[in-house]
N, CA, C and O of each residue as an XYZ file, in Angstrom:
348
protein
N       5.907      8.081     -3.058
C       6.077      6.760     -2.502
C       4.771      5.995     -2.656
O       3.720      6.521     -2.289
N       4.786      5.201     -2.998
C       3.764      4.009     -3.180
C       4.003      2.708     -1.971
O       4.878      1.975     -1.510
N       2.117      3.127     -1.821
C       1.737      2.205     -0.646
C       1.030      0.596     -1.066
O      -0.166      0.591     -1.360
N       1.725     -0.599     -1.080
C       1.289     -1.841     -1.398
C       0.284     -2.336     -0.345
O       0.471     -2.707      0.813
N      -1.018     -2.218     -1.202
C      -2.440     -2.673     -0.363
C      -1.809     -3.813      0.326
O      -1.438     -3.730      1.497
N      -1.674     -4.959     -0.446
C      -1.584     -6.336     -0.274
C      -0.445     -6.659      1.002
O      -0.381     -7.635      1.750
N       0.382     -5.479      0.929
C       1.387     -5.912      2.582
C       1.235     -6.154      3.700
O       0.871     -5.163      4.332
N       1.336     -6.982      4.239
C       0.697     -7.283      5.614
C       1.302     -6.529      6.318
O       2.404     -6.155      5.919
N       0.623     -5.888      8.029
C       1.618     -5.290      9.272
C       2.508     -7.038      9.392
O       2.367     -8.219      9.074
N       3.679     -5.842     10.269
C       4.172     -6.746     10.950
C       4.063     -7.134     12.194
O       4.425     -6.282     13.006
N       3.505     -8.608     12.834
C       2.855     -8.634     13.989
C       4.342     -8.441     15.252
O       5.536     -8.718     15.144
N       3.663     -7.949     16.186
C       4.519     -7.912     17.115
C       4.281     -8.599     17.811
O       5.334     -9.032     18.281
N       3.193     -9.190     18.385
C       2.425    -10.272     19.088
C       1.648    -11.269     18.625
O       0.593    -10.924     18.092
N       1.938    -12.596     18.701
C       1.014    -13.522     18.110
C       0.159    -14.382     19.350
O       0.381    -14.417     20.560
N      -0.714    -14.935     18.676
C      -2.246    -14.935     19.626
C      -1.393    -16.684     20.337
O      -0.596    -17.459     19.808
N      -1.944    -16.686     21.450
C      -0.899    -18.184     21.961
C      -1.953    -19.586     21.130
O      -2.924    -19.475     20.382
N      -1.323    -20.702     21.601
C      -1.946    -21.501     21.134
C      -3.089    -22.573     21.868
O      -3.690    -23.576     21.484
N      -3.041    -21.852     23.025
C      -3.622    -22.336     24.104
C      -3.913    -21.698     25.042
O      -3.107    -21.477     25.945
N      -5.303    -21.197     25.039
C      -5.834    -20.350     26.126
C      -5.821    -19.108     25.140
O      -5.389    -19.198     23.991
N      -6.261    -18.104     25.612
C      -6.098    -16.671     25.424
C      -5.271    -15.773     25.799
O      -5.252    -15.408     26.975
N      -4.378    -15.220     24.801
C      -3.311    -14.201     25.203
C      -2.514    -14.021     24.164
O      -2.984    -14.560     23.163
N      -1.303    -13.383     23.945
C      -0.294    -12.958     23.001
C       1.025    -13.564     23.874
O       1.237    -13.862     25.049
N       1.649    -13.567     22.831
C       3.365    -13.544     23.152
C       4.039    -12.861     22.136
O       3.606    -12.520     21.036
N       5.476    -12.651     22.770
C       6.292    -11.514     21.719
C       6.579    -12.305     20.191
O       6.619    -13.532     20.273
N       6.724    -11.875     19.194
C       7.257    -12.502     18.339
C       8.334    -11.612     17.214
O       9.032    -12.029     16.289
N       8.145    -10.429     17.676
C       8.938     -9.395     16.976
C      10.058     -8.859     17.996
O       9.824     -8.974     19.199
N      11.346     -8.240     17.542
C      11.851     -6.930     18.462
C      11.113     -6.051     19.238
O      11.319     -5.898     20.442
N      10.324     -5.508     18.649
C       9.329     -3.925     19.151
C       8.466     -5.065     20.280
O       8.333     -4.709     21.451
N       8.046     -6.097     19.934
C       6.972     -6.931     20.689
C       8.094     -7.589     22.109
O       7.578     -7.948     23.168
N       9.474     -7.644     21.909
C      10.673     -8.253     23.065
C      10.453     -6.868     23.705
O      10.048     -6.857     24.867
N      10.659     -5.786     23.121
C      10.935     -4.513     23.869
C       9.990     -4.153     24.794
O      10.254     -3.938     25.977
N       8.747     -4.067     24.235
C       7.521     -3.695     25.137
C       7.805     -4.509     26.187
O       8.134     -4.264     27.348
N       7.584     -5.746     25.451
C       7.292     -6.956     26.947
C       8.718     -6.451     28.183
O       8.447     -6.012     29.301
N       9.944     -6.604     27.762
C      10.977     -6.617     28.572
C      10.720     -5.142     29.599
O      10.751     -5.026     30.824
N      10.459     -4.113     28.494
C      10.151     -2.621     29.291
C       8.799     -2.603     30.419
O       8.938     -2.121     31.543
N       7.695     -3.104     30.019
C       6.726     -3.383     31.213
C       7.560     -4.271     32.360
O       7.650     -3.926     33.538
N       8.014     -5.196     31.923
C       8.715     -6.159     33.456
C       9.676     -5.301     34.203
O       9.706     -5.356     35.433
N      10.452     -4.523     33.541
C      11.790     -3.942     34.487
C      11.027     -2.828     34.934
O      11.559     -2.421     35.966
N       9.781     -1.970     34.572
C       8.822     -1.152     34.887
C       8.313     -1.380     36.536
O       8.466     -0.850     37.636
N       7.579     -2.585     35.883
C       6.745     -3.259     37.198
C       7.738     -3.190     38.148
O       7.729     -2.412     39.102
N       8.755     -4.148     37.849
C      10.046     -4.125     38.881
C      10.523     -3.317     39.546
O      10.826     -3.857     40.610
N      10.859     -1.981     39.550
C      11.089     -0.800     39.810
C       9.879     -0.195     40.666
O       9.939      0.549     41.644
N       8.812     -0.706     40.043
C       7.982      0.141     40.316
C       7.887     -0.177     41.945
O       7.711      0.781     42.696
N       7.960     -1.024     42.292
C       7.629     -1.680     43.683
C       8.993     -2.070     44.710
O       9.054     -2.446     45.880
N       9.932     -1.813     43.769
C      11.306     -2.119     44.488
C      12.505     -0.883     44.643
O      13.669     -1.126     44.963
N      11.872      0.728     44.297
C      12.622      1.637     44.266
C      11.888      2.429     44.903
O      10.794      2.707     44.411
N      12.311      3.053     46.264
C      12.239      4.097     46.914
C      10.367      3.637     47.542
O       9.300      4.225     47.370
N      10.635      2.656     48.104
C       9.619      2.211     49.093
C      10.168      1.716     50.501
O      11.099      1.005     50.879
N       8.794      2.682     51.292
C       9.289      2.314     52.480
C       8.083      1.650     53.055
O       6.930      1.493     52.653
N       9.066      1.141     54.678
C       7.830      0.210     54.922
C       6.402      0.476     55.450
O       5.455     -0.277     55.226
N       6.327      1.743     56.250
C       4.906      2.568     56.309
C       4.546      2.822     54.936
O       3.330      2.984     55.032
N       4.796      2.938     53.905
C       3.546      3.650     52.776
C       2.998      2.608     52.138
O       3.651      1.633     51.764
N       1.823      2.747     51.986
C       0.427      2.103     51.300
C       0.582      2.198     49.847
O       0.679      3.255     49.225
N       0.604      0.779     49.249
C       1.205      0.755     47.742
C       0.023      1.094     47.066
O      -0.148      0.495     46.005
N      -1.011      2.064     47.474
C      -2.258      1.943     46.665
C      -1.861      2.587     45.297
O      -2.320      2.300     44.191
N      -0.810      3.617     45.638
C      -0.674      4.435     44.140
C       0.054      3.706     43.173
O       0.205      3.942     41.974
N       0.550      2.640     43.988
C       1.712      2.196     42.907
C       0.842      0.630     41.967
O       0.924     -0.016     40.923
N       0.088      0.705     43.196
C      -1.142     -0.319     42.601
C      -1.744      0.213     41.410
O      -1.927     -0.472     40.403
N      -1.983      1.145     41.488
C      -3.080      1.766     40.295
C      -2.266      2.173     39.183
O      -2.637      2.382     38.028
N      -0.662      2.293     39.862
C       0.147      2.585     38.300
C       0.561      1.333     37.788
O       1.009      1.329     36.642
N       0.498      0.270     38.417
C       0.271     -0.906     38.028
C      -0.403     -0.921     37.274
O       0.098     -0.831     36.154
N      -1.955     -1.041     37.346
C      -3.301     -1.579     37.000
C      -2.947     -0.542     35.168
O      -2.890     -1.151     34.100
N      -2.808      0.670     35.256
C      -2.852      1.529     34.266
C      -1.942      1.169     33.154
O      -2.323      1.257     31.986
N      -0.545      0.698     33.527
C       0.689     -0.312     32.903
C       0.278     -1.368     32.438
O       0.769     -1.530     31.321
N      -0.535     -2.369     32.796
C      -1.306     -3.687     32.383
C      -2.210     -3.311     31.167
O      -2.195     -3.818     30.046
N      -3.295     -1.933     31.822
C      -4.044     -1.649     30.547
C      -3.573     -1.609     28.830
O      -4.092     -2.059     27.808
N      -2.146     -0.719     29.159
C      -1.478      0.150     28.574
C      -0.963     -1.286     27.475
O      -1.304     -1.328     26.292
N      -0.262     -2.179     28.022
C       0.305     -3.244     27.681
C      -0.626     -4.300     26.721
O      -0.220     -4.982     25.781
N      -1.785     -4.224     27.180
C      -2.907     -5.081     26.833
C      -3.351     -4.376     25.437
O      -3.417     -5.199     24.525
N      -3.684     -2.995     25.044
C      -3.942     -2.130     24.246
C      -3.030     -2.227     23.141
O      -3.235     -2.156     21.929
N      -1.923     -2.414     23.843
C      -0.611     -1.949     22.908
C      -0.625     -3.778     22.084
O      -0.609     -3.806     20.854
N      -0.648     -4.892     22.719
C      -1.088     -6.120     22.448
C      -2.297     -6.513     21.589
O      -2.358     -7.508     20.867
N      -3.036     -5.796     21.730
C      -4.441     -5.660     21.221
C      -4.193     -5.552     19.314
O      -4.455     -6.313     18.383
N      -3.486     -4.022     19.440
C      -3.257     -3.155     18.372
C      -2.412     -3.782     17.419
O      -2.741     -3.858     16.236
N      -1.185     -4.303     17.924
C      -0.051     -5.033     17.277
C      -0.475     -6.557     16.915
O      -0.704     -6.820     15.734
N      -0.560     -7.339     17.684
C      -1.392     -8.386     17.450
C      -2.658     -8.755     16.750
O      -3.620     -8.151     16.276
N      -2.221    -10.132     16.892
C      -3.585    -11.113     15.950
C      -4.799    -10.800     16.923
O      -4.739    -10.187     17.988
N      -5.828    -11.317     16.362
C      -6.983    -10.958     17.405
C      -7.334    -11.942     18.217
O      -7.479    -13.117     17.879
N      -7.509    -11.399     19.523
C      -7.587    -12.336     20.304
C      -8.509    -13.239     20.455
O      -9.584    -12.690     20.213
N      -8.688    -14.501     20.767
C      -9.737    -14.908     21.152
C      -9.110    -16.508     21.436
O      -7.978    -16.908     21.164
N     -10.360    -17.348     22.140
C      -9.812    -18.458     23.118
C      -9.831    -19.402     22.503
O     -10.981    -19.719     22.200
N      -8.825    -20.276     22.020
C      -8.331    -21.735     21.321
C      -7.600    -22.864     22.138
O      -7.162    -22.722     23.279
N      -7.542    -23.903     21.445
C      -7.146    -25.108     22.449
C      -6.715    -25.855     21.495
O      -7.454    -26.727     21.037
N      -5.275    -25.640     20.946
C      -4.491    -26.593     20.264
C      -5.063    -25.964     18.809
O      -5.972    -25.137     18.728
N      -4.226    -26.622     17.534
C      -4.540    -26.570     16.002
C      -5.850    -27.502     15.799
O      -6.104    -28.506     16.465
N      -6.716    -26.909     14.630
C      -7.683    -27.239     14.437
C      -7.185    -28.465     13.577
O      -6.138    -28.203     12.986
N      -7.633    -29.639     13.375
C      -7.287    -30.804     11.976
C      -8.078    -30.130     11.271
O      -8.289    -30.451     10.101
């Protein structure tokens, strides 16, 4: 099998156009995004009661964001901070 230098990846995330960040622009890039939200969601709305201290669920938070950001990082354009198209 032959590998074509010249092929670009396919982005899953493209860099926004304002401010700093990504958005989905692929399937795999809908999936992630949709799978972190119903994640988060769950995470804080299944099998919590009202005495326990969300610290753990905080930090599986915080670790999910990383995870998301990395995975954004990797797939995506590179980030950095813009303000509208250049003329």
């Amino acid at each position: 099998m032959r590998y074509n230098v010249n092929m670009k990846k396919q982005l899953w995330f493209k860099r926004k156009q304002y401010g700093w960040g990504w958005y989905p622009v692929s399937v795999e890039g809908w999936i992630v995004t949709i799978v972190f939200i119903v994640a988060a969601f769950l995470l804080f709305t299944v099998g919590v009661s009202e005495d326990e201290v969300p610290v753990n669920r905080l930090i599986i938070l915080g670790l999910m964001v990383i995870l998301f950001i990395i995975i954004g990082y990797r797939t995506g354009e590179k980030p950095k901070w813009q303000w509208g198209n250049k003329k």
